[in-house]
C-alpha positions in Angstrom: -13.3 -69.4 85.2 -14.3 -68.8 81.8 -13.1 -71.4 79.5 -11.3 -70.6 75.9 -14.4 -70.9 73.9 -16.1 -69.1 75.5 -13.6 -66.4 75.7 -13.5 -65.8 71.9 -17.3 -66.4 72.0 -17.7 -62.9 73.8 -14.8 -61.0 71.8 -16.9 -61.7 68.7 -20.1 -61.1 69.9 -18.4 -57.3 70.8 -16.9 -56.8 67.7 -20.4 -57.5 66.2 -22.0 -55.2 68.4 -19.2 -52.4 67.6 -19.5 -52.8 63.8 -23.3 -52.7 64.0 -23.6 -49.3 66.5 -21.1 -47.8 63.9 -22.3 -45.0 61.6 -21.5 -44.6 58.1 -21.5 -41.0 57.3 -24.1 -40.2 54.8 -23.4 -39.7 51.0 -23.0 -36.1 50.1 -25.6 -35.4 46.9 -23.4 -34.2 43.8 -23.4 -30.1 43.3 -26.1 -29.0 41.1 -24.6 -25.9 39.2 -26.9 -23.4 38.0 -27.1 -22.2 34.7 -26.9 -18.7 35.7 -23.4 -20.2 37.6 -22.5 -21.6 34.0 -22.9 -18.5 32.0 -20.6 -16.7 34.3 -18.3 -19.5 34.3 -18.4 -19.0 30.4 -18.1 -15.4 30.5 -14.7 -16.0 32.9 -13.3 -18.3 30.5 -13.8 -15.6 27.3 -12.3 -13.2 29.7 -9.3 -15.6 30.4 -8.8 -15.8 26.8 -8.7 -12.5 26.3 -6.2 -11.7 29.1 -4.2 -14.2 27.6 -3.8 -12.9 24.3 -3.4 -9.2 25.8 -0.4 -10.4 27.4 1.0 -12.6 24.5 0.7 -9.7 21.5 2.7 -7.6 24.3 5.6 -10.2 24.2 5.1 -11.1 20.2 5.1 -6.8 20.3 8.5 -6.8 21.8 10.4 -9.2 20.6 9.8 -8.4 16.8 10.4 -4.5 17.5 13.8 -6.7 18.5 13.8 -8.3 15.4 13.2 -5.7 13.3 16.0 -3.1 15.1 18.7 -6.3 13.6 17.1 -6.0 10.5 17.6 -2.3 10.4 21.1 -2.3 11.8 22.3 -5.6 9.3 20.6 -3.8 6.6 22.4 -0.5 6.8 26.1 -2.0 8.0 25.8 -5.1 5.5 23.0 -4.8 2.6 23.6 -1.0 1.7 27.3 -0.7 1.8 27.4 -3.7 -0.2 24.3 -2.7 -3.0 25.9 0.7 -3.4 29.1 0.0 -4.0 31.4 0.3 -7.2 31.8 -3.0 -7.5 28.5 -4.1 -6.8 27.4 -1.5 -9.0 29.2 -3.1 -11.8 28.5 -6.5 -11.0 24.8 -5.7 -11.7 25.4 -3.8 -14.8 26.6 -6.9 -16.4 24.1 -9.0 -14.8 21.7 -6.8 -16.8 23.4 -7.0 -19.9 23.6 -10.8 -19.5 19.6 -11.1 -19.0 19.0 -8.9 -22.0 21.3 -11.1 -24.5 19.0 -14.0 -23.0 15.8 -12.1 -22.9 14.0 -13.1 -26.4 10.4 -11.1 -26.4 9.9 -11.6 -23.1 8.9 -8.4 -21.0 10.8 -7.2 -18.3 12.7 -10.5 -18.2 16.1 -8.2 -16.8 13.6 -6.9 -13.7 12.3 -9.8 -13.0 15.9 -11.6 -12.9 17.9 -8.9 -11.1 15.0 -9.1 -8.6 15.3 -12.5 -7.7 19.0 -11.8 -7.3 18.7 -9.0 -4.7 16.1 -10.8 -3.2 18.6 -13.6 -2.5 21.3 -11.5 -1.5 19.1 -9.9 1.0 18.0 -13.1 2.3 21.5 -14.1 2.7 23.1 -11.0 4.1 20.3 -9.9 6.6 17.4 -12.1 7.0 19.1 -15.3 7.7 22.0 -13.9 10.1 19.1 -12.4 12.4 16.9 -15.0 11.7 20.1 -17.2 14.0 19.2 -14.6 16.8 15.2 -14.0 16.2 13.4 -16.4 13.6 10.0 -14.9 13.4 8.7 -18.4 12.9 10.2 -19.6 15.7 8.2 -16.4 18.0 5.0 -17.6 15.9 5.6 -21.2 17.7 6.6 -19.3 21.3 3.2 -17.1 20.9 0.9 -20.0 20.4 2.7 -21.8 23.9 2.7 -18.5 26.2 -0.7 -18.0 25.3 -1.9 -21.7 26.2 0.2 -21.6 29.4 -1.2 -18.6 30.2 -4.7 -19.9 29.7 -4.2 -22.6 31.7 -3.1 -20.6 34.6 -5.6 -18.4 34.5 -8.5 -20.7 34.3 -7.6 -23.4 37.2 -9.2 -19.4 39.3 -12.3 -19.9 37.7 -14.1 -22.9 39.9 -12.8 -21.8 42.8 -14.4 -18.6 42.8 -18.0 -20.2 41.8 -17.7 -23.1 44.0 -17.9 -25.3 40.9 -16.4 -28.9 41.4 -13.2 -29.4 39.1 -14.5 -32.7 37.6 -17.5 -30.7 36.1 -15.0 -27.4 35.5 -13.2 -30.0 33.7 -15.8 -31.2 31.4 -17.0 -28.3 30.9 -13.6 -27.6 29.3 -13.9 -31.1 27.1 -17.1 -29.4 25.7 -15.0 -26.4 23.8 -13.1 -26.9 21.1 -10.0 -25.2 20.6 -8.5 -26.7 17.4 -11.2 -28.0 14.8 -9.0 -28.6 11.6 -10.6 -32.5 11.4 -10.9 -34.5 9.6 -9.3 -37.0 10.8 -10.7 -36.5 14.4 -7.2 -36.4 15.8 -6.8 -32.7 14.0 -9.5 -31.8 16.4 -8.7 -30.9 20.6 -11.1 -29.2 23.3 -9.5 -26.5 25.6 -9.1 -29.1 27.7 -6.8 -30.7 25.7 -4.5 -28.0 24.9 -4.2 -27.0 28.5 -3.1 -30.5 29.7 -1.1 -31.9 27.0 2.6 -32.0 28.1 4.5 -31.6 26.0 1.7 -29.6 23.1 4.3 -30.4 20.4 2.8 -34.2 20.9 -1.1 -33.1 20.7 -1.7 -33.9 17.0 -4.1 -31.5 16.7 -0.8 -28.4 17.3 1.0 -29.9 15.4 -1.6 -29.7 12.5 -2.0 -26.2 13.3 1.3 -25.4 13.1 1.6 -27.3 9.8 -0.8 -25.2 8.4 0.1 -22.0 9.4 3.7 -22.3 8.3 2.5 -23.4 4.8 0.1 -20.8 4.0 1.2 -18.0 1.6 2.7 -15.0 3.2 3.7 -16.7 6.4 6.1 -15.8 8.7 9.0 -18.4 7.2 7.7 -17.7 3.9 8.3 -13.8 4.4 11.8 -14.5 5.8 13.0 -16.5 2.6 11.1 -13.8 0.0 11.0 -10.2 1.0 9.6 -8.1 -0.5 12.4 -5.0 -1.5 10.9 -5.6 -5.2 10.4 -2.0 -5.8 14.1 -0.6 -4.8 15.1 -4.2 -7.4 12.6 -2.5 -10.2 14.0 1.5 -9.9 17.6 0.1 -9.4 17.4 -2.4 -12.8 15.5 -0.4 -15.2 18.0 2.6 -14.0 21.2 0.4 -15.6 19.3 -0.9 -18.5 18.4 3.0 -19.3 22.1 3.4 -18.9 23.1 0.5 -21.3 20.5 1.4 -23.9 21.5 5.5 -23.4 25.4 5.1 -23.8 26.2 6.8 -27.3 29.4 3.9 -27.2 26.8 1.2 -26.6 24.7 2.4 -29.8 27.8 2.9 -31.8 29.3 -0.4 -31.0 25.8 -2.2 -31.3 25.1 -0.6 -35.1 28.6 -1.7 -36.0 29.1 -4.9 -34.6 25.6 -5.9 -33.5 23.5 -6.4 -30.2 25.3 -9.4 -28.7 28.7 -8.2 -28.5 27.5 -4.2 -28.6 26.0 -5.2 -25.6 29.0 -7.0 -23.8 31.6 -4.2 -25.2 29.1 -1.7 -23.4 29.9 -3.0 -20.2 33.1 -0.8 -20.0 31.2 2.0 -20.8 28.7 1.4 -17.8 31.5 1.0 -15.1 33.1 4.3 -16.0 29.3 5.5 -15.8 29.4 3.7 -12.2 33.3 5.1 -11.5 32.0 8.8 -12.0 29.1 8.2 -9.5 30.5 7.8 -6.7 30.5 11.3 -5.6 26.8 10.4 -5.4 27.0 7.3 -3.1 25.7 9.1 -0.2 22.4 10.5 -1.5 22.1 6.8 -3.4 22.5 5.4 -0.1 20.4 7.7 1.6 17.5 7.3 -0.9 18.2 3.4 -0.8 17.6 3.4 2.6 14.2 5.3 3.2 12.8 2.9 0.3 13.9 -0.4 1.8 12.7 1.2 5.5 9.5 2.0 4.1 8.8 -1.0 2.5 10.1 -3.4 5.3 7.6 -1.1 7.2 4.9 -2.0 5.4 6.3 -5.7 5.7 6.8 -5.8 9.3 2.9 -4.7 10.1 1.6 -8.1 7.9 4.3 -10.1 9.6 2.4 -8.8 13.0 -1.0 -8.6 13.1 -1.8 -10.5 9.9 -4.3 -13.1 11.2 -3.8 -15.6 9.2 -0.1 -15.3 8.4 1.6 -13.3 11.3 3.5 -14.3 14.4 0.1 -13.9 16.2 -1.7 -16.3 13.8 -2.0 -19.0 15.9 -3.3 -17.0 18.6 -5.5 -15.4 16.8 -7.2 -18.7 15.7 -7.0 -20.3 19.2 -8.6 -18.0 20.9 -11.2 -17.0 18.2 -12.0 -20.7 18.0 -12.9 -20.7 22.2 -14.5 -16.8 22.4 -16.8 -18.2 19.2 -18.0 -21.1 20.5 -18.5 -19.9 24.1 -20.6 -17.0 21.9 -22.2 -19.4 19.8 -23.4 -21.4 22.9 -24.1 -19.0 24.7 -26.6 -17.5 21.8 -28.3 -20.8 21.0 -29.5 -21.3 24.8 -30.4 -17.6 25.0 -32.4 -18.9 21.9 -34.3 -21.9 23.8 -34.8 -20.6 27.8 -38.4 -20.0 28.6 -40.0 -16.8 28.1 -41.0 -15.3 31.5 -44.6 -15.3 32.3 -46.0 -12.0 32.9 -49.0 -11.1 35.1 -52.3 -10.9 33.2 -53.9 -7.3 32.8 -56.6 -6.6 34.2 -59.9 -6.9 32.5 -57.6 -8.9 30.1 
């Protein structure tokens, strides 16, 4: 009978023997991806970015032809009624007086004041009460995320279809900047980056972007807070000082008296001017409305496609930022690949 020793003496010696006739598998060598493979890789990712913005100026597209139908319909129910009314009418007639008592030798001081009023009321009685259902800043921010989702998803189809392992996909994508605003070096991100950050409000580099968008001139929260309805403001002021200045009362009054209170007396006279035209409210209205139409036309188109400015603006410069350096790389080793040797000629 085998004693214990030598009972454990023959288990080990078999495990021995087990571990030593067991095969490792061999190492599998790392992918070598062409550079032919790369190029189309590159020429996937412009096309992704393209697809991508396709679909995101569709949806900008839509929801501002949403915004602008409020503007529209607020402009004629609120802005109009209110502008061409008696009242109203009167209101600004004194307003106009007022800034030409205070104007001194200043030139068109009474435009330039009545502007910035109108302007203020239009803010207040359009733009801001759609702005609580469609803030155009706000799609500028929505844009810039629908496109970067949508990049995302469509490039996580690109190794896959090239048999290109992900880890070298995904430096690939650490190679491409997407923001470049540095410095500092955190106001710069790779396509990488934009595509993984969760939330993108966090990555400082979008939040840069953002900043600077929002804060250049003619921007989308700088347009909601100024419009532009400055030539309607010009016709309609320089139409009630004509009035002021043409009233036979007016110039009685101001030779007698003198301009300060000739001026203030000739209010009266310029509301029974207003009181006798309002027969014509309708074709005031009516010719009211195709200028402020037509202008806001004109104002909807920058707010658009403006690249620097519109909704689309930070689309525009994320995906002209990835299609330019793709381009630009793929220039500079076009540039540097080895001419092709050609066959001598014969006899040469």
């Amino acid at each position: 009978m085998l004693s214990w020793r030598s009972l454990g003496v023959a288990l080990l010696m078999a495990m021995l023997a087990g571990c030593a006739s067991r095969e490792h598998p061999p190492r599998q060598p790392p992918v070598v991806v062409s550079e032919s493979t790369w190029r189309k890789v590159d020429s996937d990712i412009v096309a992704a970015s393209k697809e991508a913005t396709r679909q995101t100026t569709n949806y900008a597209r839509d929801v501002m032809l949403e915004w602008m139908g409020l503007v529209y319909q607020r402009t004629d129910t609120d802005f109009i009624p209110w502008f061409s009314g008696y009242w109203t009418q009167q209101w600004l007639t004194m307003r106009v007086a007022w800034y030409r008592l205070n104007a001194g030798e200043e030139k068109d001081p009474a435009v330039d004041r009545l502007a910035i009023y109108l302007q203020e009321q239009y803010h207040d009685r359009v733009l801001e009460p759609v702005a609580r259902e469609i803030d155009p800043d706000r799609v500028m921010e929505k844009a810039m995320k629908f496109y970067v989702w949508l990049l995302g998803e469509l490039l996580r189809k690109i190794p896959p279809r090239y048999g290109v392992p992900l880890d070298q996909f995904e430096r690939r994508l650490k190679g491409i900047p997407a923001i470049a605003l540095g410095p500092p070096p955190t106001h710069v991100a790779s396509v990488h980056q934009i595509i993984h950050s969760e939330p993108i409000d966090e990555l400082p580099a979008y939040g840069a972007l953002i900043a600077r968008i929002r804060t250049t001139s003619g921007s989308a929260r700088t347009w909601r807070s100024d419009a532009d309805i400055s030539p309607v403001v010009r016709r309609t002021s320089k139409r009630l000082m004509t009035e002021l200045a043409t009233s036979s009362a007016s110039s009685v009054i101001s030779m007698a008296v003198g301009r300060a209170v000739g001026s203030v007396i000739s209010l009266g006279v310029a509301g029974i001017s207003a009181m006798m035209r309002e027969d014509e409210r309708p074709e005031m209205e009516a010719l009211l409305r195709k200028s402020l139409n037509a202008a806001f036309k004109e104002k909807w188109s920058d707010l658009m496609w403006s690249p620097d400015t519109g909704v689309l603006a930070g689309v525009y410069y994320l995906s002209g930022q990835i299609e330019g350096n793709l381009a630009r790389k793929r220039a500079l080793s076009s540039r540097f690949e080895p001419v092709p040797r050609r066959a001598p000629m014969p006899g040469g």
